[in-house]
DOVODREN-158108 format. One line per field, with one value per residue: residue number from 1; x negated, y, z negated of N, C-alpha, C in turn; residue in one letter. Coordinates in steps of 0.2 Angstrom, whole numbers. Last residue first. Layout:
// DOVODREN-158108
num <- NUM	...
nc1 <- X	...
nc2 <- Y	...
nc3 <- Z	...
cac1 <- X	...
cac2 <- Y	...
cac3 <- Z	...
cc1 <- X	...
cc2 <- Y	...
cc3 <- Z	...
residuo <- A	...
//
This chain:
// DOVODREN-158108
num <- 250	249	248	247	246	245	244	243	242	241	240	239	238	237	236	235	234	233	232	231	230	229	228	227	226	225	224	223	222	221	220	219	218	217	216	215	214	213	212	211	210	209	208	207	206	205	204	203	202	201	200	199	198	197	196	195	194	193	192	191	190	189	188	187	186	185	184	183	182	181	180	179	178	177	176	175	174	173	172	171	170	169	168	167	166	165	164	163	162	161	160	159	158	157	156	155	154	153	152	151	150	149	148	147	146	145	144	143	142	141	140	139	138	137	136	135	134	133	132	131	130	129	128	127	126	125	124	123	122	121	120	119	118	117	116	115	114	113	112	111	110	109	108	107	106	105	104	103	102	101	100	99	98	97	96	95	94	93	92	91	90	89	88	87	86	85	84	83	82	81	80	79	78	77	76	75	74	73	72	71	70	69	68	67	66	65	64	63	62	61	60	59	58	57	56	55	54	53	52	51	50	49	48	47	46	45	44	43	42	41	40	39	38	37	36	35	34	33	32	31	30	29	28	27	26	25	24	23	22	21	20	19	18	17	16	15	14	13	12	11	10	9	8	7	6	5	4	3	2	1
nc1 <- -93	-102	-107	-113	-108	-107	-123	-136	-140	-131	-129	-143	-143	-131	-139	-150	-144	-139	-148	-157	-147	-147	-164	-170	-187	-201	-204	-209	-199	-191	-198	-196	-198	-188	-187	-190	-194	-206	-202	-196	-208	-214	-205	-205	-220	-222	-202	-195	-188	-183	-172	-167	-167	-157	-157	-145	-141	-132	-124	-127	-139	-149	-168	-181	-185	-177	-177	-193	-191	-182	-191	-208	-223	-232	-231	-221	-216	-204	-195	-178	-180	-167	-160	-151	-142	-141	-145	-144	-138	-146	-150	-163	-158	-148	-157	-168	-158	-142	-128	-112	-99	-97	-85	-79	-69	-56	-48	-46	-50	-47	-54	-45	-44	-57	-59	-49	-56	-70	-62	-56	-70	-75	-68	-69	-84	-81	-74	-82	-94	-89	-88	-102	-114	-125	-140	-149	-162	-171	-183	-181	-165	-148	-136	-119	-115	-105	-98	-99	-99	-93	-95	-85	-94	-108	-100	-96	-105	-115	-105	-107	-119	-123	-115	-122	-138	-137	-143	-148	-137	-136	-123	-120	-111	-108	-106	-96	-83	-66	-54	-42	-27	-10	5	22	35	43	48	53	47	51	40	37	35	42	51	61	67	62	50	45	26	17	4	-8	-22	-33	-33	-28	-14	-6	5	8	22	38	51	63	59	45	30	19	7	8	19	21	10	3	12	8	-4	-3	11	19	30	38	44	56	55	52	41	30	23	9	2	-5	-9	-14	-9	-10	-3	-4
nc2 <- -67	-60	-42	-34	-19	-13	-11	-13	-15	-10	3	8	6	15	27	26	31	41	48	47	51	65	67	56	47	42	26	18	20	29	34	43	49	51	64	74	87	84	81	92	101	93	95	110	110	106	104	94	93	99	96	95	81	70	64	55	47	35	26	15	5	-9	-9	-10	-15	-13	1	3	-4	1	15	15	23	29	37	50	58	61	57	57	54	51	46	35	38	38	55	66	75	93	104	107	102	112	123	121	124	134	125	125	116	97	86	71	57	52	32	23	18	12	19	29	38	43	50	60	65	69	78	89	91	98	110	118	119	129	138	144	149	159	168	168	162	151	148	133	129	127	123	127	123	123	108	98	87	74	58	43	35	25	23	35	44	42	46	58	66	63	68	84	85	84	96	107	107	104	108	94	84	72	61	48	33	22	6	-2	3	-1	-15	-4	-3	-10	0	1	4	14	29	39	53	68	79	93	98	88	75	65	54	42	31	21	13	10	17	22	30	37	50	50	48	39	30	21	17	10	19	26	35	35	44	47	50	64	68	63	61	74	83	79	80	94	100	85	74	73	59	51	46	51	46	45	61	66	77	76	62	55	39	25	12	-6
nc3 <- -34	-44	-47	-45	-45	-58	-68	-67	-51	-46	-50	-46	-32	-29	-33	-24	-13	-14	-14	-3	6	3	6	15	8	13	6	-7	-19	-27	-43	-59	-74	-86	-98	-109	-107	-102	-88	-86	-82	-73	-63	-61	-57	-46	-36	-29	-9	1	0	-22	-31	-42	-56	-68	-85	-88	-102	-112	-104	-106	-110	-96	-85	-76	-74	-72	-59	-51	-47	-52	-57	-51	-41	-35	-25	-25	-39	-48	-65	-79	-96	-102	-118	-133	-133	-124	-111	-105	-107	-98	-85	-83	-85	-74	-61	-64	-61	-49	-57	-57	-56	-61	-52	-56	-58	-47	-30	-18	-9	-4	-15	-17	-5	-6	-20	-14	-4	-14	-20	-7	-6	-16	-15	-7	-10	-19	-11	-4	-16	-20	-6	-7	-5	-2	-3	-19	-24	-35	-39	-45	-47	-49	-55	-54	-64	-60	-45	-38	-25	-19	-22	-12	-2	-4	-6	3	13	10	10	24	29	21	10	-7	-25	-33	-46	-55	-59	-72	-73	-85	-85	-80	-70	-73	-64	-56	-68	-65	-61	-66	-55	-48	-46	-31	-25	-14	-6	2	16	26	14	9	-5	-9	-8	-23	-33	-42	-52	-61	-71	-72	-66	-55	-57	-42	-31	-16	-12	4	10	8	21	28	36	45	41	46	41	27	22	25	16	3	2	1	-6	-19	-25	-38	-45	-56	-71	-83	-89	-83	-75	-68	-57	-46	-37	-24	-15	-7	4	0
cac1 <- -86	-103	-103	-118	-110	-102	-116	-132	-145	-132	-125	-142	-148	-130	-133	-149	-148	-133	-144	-158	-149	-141	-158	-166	-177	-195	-201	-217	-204	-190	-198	-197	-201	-193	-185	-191	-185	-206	-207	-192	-201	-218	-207	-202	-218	-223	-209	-195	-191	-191	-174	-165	-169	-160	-158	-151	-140	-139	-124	-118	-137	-145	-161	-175	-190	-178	-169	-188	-196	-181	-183	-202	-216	-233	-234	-225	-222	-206	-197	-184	-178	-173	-163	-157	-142	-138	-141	-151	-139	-146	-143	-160	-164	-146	-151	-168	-162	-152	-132	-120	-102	-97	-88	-78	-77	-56	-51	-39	-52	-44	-57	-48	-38	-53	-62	-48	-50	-68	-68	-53	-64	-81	-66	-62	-80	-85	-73	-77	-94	-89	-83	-96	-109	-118	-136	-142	-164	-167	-186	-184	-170	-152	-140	-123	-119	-109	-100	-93	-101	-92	-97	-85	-87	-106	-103	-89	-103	-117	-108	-101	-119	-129	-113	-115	-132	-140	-137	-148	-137	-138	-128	-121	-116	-107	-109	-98	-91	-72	-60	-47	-30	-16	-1	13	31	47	43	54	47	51	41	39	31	34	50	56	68	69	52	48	34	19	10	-6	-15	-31	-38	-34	-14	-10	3	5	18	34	42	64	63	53	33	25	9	2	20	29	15	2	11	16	-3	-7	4	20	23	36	39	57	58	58	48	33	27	13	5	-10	-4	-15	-9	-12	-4	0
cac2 <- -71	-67	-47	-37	-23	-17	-10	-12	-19	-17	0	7	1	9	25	27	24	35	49	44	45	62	67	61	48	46	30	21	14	24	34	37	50	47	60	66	87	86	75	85	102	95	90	107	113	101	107	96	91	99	96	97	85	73	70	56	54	35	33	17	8	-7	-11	-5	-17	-19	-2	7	-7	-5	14	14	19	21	32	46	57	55	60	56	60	49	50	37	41	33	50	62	72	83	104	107	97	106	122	123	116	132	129	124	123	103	89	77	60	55	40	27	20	11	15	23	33	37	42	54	63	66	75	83	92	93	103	114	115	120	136	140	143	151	165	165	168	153	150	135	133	125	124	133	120	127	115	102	92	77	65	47	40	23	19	25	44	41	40	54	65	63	63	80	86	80	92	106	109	104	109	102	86	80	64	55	37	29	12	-3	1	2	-12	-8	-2	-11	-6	3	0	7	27	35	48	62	71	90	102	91	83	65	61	42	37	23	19	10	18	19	30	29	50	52	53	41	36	21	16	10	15	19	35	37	38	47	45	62	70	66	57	67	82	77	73	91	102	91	75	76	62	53	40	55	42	41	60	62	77	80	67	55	46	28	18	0
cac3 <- -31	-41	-48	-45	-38	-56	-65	-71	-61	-44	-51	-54	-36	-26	-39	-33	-13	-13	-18	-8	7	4	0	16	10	10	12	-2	-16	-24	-34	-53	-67	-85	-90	-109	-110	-108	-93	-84	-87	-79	-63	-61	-64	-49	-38	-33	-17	1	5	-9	-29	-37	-54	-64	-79	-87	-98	-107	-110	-102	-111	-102	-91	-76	-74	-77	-64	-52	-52	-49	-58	-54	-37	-38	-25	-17	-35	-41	-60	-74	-90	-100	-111	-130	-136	-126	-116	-103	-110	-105	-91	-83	-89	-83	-64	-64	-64	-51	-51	-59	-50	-61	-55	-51	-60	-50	-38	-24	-13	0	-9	-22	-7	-2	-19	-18	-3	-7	-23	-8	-2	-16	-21	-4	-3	-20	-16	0	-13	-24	-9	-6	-10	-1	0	-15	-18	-35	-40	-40	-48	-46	-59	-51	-63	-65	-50	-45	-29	-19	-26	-22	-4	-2	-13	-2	15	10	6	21	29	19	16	0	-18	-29	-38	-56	-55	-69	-69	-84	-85	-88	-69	-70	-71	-59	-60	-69	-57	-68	-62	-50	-50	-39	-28	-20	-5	-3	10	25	17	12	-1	-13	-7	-18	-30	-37	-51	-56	-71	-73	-75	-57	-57	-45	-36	-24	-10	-5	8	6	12	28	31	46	43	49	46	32	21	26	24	6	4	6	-2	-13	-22	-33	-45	-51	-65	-80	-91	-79	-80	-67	-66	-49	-39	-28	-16	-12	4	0
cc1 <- -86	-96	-102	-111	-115	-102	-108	-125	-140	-134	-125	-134	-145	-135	-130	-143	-147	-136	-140	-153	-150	-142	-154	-165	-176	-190	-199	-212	-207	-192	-194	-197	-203	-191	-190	-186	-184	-198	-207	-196	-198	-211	-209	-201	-210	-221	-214	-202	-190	-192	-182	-171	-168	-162	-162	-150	-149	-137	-130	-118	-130	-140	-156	-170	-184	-181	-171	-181	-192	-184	-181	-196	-211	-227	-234	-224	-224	-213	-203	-187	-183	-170	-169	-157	-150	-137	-139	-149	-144	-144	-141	-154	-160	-151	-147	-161	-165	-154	-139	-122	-107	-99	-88	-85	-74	-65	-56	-43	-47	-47	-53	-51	-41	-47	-58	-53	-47	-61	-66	-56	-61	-74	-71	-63	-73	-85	-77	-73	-88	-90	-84	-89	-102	-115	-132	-143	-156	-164	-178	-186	-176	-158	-146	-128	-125	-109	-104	-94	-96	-95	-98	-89	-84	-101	-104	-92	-95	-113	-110	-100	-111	-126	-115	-111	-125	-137	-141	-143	-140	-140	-130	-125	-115	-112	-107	-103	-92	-78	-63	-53	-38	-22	-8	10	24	42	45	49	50	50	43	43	34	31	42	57	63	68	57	50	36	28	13	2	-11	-27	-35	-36	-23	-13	-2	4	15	27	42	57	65	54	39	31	14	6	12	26	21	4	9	14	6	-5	3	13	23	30	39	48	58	58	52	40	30	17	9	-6	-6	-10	-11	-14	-7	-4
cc2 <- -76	-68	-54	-45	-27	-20	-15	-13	-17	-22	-7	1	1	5	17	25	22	27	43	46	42	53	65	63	54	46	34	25	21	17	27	38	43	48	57	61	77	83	78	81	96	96	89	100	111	106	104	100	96	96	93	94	89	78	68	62	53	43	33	22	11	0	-7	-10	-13	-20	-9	3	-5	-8	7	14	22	18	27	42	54	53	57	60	57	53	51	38	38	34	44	55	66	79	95	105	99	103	116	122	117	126	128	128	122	109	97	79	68	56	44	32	23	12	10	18	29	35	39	48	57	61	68	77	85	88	97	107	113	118	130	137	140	146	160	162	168	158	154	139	138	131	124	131	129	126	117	107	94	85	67	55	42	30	19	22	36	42	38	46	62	61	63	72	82	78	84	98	103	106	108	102	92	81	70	56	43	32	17	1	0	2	-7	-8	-7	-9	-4	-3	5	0	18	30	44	58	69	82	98	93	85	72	62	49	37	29	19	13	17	16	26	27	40	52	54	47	36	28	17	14	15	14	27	34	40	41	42	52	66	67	56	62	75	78	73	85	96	93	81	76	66	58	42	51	46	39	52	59	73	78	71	63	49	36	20	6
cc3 <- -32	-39	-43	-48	-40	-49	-64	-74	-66	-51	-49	-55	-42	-30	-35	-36	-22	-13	-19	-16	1	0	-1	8	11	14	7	2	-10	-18	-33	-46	-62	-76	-89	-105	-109	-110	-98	-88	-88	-85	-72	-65	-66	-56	-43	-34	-21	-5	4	-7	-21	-33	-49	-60	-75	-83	-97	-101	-107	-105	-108	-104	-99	-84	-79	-80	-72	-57	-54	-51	-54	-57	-43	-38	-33	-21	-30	-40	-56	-68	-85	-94	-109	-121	-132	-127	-116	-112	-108	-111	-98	-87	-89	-86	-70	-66	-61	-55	-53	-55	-54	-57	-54	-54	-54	-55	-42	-32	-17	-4	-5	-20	-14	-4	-14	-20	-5	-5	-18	-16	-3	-10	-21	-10	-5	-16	-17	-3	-7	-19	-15	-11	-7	-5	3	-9	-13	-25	-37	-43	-43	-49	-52	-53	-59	-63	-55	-49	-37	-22	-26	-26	-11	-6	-10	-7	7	10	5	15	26	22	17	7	-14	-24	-35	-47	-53	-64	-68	-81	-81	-89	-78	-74	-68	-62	-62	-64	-62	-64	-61	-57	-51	-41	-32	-22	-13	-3	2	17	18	16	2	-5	-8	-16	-24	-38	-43	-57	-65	-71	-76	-62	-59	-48	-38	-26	-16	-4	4	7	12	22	32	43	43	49	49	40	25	25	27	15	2	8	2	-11	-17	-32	-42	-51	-59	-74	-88	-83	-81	-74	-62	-58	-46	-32	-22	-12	-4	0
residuo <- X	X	X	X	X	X	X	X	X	X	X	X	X	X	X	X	X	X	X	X	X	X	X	X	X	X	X	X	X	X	X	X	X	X	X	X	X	X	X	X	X	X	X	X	X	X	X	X	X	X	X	X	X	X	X	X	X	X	X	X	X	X	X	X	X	X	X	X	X	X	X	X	X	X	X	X	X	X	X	X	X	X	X	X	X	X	X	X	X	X	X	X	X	X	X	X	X	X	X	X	X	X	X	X	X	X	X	X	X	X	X	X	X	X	X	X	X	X	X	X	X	X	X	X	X	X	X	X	X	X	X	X	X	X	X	X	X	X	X	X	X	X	X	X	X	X	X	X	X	X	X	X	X	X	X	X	X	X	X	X	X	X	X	X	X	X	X	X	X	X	X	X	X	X	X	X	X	X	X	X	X	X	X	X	X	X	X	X	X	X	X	X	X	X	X	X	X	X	X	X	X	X	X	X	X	X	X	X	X	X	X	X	X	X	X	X	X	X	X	X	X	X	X	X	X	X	X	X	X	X	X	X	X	X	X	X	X	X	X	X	X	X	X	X	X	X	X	X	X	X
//
């Protein structure tokens, strides 16, 4: 069944409006009629299969018929500290890592980052990096939504990194004696790992230097450099392999 997502979902009043975007898409892209079923969700878990009862471009009823148990999710809590990077490297980045499970992205401005958006485009590409997210968790069938912070300085992020039952790790191309697999492999598994990825050009070494005091542990992902994008999605693909929930045996 289809999967919408709905921003408030009440389920003892038995009727739901769905309206904006994915009432269009319901009425006019996939041209549903009253009496489909399909599925709700209000992004924090919640799931709900339902029937259209009234059907309008700008507003869709539904009636509510049960609760769908949704699915496990991952036994680790991925953060990702993300520089900003152009727009489309960028929307690729966080479609990929909202299908695999990230809890969070923590945008910041590094010193070698080379985007700085005007507030107003900024919230232009926060709403739709926003939707972004959203349809991947209609594809995926994810039923929480990851949150998606505005950017701060890469100081502010280290800084303020929790400590507590967290372990923190930053890519970077150029070092040479540990790996992420080594780190993953030699630790015990803990509930929250935040990592940080660096733009275009990388991290600088003062950069770097701050990151090894605020007590990150500095990995590589072996001898290629990645795109950014790339190696964003490579990371939370490895952690959720060694840690996670893609390591499961059918």
């Amino acid at each position: 069944m289809r999967r919408f997502l709905v921003d408030k979902i009440i389920p003892t009043t038995g009727l739901v409006s769905i309206t904006g975007k994915e009432a269009t898409h319901i009425s006019r892209v996939l041209r549903m009629e009253k009496g489909d079923t399909l599925v709700i969700m209000d992004g924090k878990g919640n799931l709900f299969e339902s029937t259209i009862e009234n059907i309008h471009y700008k507003e869709v009823k539904v009636k509510i018929n049960k609760g769908i148990p949704p699915l496990p999710s991952s036994p680790i809590e991925i953060s990702l500290g993300q520089a900003l990077i152009k727009s489309h490297p960028m929307d690729y980045l966080i479609q990929k890592t909202t299908e695999l499970g990230i809890s969070s992205i923590a945008l910041f401005y590094s010193e070698r980052t080379v985007i700085r958006s005007k507030p107003d485009h900024l919230r232009n590409k926060m709403d739709r990096w926003m939707e972004i997210m959203k349809s991947s968790c209609r594809q995926c069938g994810r039923a929480t939504l990851p949150t998606l912070n505005p950017p701060l300085p890469f100081e502010e992020i280290i800084k303020n990194a929790p400590g507590k039952k967290t372990l923190r790790i930053l890519l970077w191309e150029n070092e040479d004696k540990t790996d992420l697999k080594k780190v993953l492999r030699s630790t015990r598994p803990l509930p929250h790992i935040l990592t940080m990825v660096g733009p275009e050009g990388g991290f600088t070494g003062n950069e770097i230097n701050l990151a090894r005091q605020a007590g990150f542990k500095i990995v590589s992902l072996g001898k290629r450099i990645l795109r950014t994008e790339t190696a964003a999605v490579s990371l939370v693909s490895i952690i959720q392999y060694e840690w996670g929930d893609l390591n499961v045996s059918f």
